[in-house]
C-alpha positions as CSV (number, residue, x, y, z in Angstrom):
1,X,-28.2,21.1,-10.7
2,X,-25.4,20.3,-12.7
3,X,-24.8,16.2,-11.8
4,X,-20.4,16.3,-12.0
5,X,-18.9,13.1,-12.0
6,X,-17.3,14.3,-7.9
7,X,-20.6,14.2,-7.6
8,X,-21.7,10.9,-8.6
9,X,-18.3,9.0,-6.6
10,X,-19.2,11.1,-3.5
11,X,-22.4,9.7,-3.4
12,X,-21.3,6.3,-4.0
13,X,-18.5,6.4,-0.9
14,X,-21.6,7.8,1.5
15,X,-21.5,4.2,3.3
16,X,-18.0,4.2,3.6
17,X,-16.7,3.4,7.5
18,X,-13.2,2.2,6.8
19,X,-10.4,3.6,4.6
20,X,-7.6,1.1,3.7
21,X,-4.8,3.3,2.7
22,X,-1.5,1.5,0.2
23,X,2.1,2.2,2.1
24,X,4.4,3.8,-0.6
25,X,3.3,5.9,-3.0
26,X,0.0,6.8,-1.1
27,X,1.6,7.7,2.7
28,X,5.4,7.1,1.9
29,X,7.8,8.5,-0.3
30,X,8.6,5.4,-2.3
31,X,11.4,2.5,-1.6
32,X,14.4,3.7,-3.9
33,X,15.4,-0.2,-4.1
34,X,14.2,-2.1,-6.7
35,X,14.4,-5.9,-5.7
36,X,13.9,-7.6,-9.2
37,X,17.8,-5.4,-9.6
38,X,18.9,-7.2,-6.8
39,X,18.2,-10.5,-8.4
40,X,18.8,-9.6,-12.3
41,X,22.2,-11.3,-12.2
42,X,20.0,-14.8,-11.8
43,X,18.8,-17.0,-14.4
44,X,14.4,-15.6,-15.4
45,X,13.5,-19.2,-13.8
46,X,15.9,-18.7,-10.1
47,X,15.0,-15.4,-10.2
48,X,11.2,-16.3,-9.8
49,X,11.7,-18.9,-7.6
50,X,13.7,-16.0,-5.2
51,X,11.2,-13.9,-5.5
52,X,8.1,-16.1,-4.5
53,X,10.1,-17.5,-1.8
54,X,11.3,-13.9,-0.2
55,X,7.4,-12.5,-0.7
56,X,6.5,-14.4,2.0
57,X,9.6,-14.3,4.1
58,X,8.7,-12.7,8.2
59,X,12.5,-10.8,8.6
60,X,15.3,-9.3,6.8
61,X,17.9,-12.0,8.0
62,X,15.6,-14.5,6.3
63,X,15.4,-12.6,3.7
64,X,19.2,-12.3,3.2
65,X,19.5,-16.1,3.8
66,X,17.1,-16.4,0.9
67,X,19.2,-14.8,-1.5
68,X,22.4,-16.6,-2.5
69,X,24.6,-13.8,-3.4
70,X,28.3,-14.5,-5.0
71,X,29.9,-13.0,-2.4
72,X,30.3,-11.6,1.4
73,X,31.3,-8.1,-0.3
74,X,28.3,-8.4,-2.4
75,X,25.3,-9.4,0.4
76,X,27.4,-6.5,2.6
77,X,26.3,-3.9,-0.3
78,X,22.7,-5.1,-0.2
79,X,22.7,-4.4,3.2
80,X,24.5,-1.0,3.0
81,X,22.3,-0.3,0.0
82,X,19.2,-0.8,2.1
83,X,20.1,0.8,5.2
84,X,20.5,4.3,3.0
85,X,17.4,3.5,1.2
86,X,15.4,3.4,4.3
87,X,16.6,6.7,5.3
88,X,15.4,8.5,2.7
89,X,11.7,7.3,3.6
90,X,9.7,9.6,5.1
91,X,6.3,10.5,4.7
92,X,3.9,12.9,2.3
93,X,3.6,16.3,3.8
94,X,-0.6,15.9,3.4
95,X,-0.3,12.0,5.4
96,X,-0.2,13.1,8.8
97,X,-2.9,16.4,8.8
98,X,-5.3,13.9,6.8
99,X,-4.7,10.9,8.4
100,X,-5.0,12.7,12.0
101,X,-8.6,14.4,10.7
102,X,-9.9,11.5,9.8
103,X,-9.1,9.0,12.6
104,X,-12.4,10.3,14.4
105,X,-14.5,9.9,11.9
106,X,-13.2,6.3,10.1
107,X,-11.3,3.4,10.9
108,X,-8.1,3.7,9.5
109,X,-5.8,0.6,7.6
110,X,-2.8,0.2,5.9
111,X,-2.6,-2.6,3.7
112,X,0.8,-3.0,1.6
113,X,2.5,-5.6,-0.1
114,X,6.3,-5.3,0.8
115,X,9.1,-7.5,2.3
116,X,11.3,-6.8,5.2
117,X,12.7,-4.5,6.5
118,X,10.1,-2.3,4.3
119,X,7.4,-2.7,6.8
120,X,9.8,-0.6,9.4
121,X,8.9,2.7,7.7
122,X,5.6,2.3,7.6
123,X,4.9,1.1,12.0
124,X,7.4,3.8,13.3
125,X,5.2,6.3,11.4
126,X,1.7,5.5,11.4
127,X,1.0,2.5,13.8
128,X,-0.4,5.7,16.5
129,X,-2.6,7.2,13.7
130,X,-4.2,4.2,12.3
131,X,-6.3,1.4,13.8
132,X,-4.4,-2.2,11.9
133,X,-1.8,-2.6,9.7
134,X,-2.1,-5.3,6.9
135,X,1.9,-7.0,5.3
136,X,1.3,-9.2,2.4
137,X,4.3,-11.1,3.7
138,X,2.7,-12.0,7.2
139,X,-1.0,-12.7,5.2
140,X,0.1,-15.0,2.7
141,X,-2.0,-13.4,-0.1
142,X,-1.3,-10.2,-2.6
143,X,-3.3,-7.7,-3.7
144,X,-3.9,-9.4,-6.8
145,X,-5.5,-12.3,-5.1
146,X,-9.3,-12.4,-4.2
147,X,-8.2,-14.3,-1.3
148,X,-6.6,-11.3,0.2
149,X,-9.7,-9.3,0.0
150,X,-12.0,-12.3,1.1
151,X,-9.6,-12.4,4.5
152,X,-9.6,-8.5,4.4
153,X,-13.6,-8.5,4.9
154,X,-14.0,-11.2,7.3
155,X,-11.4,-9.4,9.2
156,X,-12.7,-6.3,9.6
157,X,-16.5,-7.7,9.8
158,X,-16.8,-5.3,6.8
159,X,-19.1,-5.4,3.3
160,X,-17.6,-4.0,0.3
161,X,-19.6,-0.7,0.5
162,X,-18.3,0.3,3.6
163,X,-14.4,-0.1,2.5
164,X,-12.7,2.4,0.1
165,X,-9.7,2.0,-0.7
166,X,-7.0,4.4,-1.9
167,X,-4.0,3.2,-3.4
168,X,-1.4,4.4,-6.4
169,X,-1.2,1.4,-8.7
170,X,-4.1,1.2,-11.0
171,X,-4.1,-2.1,-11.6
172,X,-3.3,-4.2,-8.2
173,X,-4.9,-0.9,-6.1
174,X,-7.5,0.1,-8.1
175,X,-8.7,-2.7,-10.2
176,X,-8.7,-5.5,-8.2
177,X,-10.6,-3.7,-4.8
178,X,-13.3,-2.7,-7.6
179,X,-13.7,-6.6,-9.1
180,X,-14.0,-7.9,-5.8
181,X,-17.2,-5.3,-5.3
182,X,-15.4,-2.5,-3.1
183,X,-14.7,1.0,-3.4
184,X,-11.7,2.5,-4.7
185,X,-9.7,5.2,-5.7
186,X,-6.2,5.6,-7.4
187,X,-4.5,8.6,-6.3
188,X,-1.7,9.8,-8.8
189,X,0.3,12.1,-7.1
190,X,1.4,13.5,-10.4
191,X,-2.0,13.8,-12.3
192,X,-5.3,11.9,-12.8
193,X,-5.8,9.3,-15.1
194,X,-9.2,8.8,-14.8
195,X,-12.6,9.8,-13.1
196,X,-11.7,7.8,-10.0
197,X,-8.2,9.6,-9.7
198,X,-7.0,11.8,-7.1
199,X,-4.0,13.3,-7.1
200,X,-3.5,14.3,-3.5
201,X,-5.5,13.2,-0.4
202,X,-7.2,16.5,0.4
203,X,-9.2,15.2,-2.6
204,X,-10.5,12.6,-0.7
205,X,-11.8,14.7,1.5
206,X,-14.1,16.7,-0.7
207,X,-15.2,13.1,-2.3
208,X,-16.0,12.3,1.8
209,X,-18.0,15.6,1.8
210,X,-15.7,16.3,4.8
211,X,-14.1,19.4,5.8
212,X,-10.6,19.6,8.0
């Protein structure tokens, strides 16, 4: 028998019992709103000091505090601008039939680094359809922080074999989950990069050895 390299990552995921699933890009049509724009008319140093300071902010009106825009008529367009921009998120056709297959069979997470109101999208759609939801802002850690992944274990009494994780950016999705000893794949909705690349998540399901 011909040994393919589906073959091989199938066989590695057979202890998998919880699937920890990245917000946008993965589930969501992405956030239009880039927030590093919002800040480019500050200084390099204020705006990383804006930045690390709204990454961990709880709510939006913190957040607006946060930023000290020029003007009234300026922090009213952030707020108009982000209003439209949620509106347009919705999810991936393939997130609900997927996600609703395998509920029965795995415990289901969403793990996403964000900050308000960006975690909105992601409870009004899936919070029924998966069992915890993970924000970077209310954790204190990133994905690019073993901490994060340390806290991630110990709160779902999981080892690293039985985690997979499939997320869109290669390096904080994929790279980091696989250095800290866990399971991963990238999915790349608009083709693979490599042998642990899907590019949609009826992929995963083949790689489960599962069948809708």
């Amino acid at each position: 028998m011909k040994i393919t390299e589906d073959h091989i990552i199938a066989n590695e995921l057979m202890d998998v019992n919880t699937i920890v699933f990245d917000a946008y890009w993965t589930l969501l049509v992405p956030s239009g709103l880039k927030i590093r724009d919002v800040l480019k008319d500050f200084s390099a140093s204020k705006q990383k000091e804006i930045y690390n300071l709204i990454k961990s902010i709880q709510d939006f009106d913190s957040v607006l505090d946060a930023i000290p825009f020029p003007s009234k008529k300026k922090k009213e367009a952030f707020i108009n601008t982000v209003q439209k921009d949620l509106g347009k998120i919705v999810p991936y056709d393939d997130s609900f039939p997927i996600l609703s297959f395998l509920k029965d069979k795995y415990q289901l997470i969403i793990d996403s680094n964000l900050i308000p109101p960006y975690d909105i999208p992601i409870t009004e759609n899936f919070w029924k359809v998966v069992d915890g939801i993970i924000f970077s802002f209310q954790e204190q850690y990133s994905k690019w922080e073993k901490k994060h992944y340390d806290n991630l274990k110990k709160r779902l009494w999981k080892t690293g074999d039985e985690i997979l994780f499939v997320w869109d950016s290669i390096k904080n999705d994929y790279e980091y989950p696989k250095r800290n000893k866990m399971n991963a794949l990238h999915l790349q909705r608009n083709g693979k990069t490599h042998v642990e690349s899907i590019e949609t998540l009826e992929e995963l399901l083949t790689l489960l050895k599962i069948k809708p």
